[in-house]
C-alpha positions as CSV (number, residue, x, y, z in Angstrom):
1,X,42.4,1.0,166.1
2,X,39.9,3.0,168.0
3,X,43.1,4.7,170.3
4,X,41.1,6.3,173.5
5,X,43.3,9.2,173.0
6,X,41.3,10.3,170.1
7,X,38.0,9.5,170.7
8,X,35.2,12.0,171.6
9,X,31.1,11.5,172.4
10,X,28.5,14.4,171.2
11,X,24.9,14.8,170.9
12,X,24.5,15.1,167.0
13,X,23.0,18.5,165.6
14,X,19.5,17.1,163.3
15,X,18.8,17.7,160.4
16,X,15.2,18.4,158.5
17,X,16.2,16.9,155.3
18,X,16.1,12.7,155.7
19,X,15.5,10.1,152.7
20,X,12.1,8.4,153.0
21,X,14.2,5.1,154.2
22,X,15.4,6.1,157.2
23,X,13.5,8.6,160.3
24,X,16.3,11.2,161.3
25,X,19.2,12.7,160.1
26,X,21.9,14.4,161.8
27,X,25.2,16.6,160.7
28,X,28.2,15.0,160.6
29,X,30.0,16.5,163.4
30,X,33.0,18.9,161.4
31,X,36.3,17.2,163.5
32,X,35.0,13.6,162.7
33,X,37.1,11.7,160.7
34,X,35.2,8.1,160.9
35,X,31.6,7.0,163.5
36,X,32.7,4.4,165.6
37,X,29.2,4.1,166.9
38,X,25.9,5.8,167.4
39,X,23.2,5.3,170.6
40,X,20.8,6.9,172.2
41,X,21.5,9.7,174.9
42,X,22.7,8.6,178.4
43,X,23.3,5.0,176.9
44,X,26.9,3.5,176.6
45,X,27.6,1.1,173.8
46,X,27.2,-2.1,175.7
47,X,23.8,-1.1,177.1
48,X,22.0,-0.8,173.7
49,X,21.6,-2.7,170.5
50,X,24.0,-2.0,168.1
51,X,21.9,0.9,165.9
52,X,21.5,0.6,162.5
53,X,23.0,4.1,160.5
54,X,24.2,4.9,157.0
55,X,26.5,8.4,156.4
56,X,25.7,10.0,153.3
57,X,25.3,13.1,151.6
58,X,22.0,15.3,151.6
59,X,20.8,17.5,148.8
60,X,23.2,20.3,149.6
61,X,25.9,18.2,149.5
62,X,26.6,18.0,153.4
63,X,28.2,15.1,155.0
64,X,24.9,13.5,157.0
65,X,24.0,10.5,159.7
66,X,21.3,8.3,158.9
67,X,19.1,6.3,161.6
68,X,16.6,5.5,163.3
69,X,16.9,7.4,166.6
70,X,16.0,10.1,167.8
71,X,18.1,12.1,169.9
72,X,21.0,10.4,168.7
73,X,24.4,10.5,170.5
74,X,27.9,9.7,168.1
75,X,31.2,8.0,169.3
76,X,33.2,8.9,167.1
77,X,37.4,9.8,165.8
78,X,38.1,13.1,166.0
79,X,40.7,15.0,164.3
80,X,43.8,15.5,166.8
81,X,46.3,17.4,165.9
82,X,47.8,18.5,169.0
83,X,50.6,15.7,169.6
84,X,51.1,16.0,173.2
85,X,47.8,14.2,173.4
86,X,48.7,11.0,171.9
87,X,49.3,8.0,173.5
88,X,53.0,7.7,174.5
89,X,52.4,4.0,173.5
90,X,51.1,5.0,170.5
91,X,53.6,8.1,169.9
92,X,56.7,4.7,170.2
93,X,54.4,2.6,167.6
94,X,54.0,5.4,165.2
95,X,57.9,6.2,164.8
96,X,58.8,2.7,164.5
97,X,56.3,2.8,161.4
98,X,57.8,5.7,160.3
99,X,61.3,4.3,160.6
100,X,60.3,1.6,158.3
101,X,59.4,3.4,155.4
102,X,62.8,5.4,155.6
103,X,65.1,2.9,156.6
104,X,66.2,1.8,153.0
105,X,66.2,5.6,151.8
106,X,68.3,6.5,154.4
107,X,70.9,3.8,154.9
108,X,70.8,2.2,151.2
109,X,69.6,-0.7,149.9
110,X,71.2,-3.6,151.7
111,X,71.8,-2.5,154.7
112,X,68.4,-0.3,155.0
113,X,66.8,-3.5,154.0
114,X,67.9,-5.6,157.5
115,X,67.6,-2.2,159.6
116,X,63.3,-2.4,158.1
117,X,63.1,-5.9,158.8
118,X,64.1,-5.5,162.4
119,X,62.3,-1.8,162.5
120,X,59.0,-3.8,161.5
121,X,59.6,-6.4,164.1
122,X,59.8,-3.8,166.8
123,X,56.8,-2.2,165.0
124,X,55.0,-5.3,165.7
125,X,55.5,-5.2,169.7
126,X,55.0,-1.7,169.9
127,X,51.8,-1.9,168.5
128,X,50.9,-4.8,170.7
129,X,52.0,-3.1,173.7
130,X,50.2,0.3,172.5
131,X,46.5,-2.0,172.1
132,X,47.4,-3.5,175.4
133,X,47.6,0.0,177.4
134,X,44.5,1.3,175.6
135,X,42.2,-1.7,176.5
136,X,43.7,-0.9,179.9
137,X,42.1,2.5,179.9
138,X,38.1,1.2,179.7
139,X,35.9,-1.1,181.3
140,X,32.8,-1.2,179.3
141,X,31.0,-3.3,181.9
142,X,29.1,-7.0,181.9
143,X,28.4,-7.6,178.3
144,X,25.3,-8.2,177.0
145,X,23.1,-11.8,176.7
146,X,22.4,-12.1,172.8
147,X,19.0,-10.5,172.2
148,X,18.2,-14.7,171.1
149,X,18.8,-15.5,174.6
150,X,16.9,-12.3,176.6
151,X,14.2,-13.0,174.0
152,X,13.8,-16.8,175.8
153,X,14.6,-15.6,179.2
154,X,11.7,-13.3,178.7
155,X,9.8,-15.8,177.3
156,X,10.1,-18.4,180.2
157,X,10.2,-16.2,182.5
158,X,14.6,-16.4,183.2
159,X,15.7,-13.4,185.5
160,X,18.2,-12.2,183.0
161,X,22.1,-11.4,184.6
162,X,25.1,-10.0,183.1
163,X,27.7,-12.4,181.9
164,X,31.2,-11.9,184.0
165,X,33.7,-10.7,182.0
């Protein structure tokens, strides 16, 4: 899950050392833990294409971004390790999972076994709740027409407007 808690936007850093296949490559940013996304500066996600990128190692053996764009921008998971930024929604998730796993050490076999079935249940709910109050912290704006449907617009000449979400 992309939690909002742990996501973080940066200019990427280039690089001079890019594979004949693709124009630009950039360093993979050192608290990253996994690209969500990658545009162009001053362009959120739903105003762009989705852009095409590959990560890889160069020569030297660095972790690298592959694309097409220059002046690229990442969205990406960072590394948190400070707890008292999580989620609290997220914080009540994460210890029901954690319960689960020691339930049966903890309590024995049969018993541990009906506390981790009812521990996974309220895993479930937690989670759900946890997504809910995250989507509740974004509005990416109108969506996008597909780029089959601008194409025609453009074609017959269709004043093109954002879909209500």
């Amino acid at each position: 899950m992309p939690w909002n808690f742990s996501g973080k936007t940066a200019a990427l850093a280039k690089q001079v050392e890019v594979p004949n296949e693709w124009s630009f490559g950039y360093a993979y940013p050192a608290d990253c833990l996994k690209i969500r996304y990658i545009t162009p500066p001053g362009k959120l996600r739903h105003q762009t294409p989705r852009l095409a990128y590959e990560v890889a190692f160069n020569a030297a053996g660095n972790k690298t971004i592959l694309t097409n764009q220059d002046e690229a921008c990442a969205t990406y998971t960072f590394k948190l390790t400070d707890p008292n930024q999580f989620d609290p929604h997220f914080v009540i998730a994460l210890s029901y999972q954690l319960a689960v796993f020691i339930a049966v050490p903890i309590a024995g076999t049969s018993k541990g076994r009906l506390m981790r079935d009812d521990l996974a249940e309220a895993y479930v709910n937690a989670v759900s709740a946890a997504i809910s109050a995250n989507a509740g912290e974004q509005f990416p704006g109108p969506r996008r027409e597909s780029e089959i449907i601008e194409a025609y617009g453009e074609s017959v000449g269709v004043e093109q407007r954002p879909i209500a979400s």
